[in-house]
N, C-alpha and C positions, 0 to 999 in steps of 0.2 A: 791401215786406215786410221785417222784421228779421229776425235770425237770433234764433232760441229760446238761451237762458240753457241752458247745458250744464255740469253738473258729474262730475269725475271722483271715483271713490267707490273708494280702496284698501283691498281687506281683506286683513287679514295671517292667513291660517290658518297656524298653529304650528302642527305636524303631533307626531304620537306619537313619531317616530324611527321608523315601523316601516319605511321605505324606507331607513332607514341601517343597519336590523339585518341586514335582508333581502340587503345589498350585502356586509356583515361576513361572513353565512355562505356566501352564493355563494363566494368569493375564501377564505376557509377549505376548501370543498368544492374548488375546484381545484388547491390547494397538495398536498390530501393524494391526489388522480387523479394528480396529475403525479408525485407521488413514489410512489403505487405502479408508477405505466408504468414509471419511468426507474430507479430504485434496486430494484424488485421488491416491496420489503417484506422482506424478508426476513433480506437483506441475504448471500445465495450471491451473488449474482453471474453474474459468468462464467469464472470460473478453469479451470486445468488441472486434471487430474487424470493420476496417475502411474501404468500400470498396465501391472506384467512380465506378458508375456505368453512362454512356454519357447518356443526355436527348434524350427522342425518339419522333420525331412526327408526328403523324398518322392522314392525311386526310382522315375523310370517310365523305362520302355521304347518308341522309339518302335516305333508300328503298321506303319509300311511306307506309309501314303498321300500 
């Protein structure tokens, strides 16, 4: 027996882009997750804050225990 006559058949589907758009906005969506986690949004922070507070002073008396 011979071997059967086999041909290779390429099709080129050109696609919409919509798997490039769909890559575009993931990678958009985690630039701006990563910058709300790390930077806050906001942009406070984590700074000091300066606050007088008046000295207090407390006579006690010890109880004897």
């Amino acid at each position: 027996m011979s071997d059967p006559d086999r041909e290779t058949v390429i099709v080129d589907r050109g696609g919409s882009g919509a798997g490039a758009i769909i890559g575009v906005v993931v990678v958009v969506a985690l630039l701006v997750i990563l910058y709300l986690v790390f930077f806050n949004g906001d942009g406070s922070g984590g700074g000091t804050v300066d606050v007088d507070v008046p000295a207090v002073s407390v006579d006690v008396a010890p109880d004897g225990q």
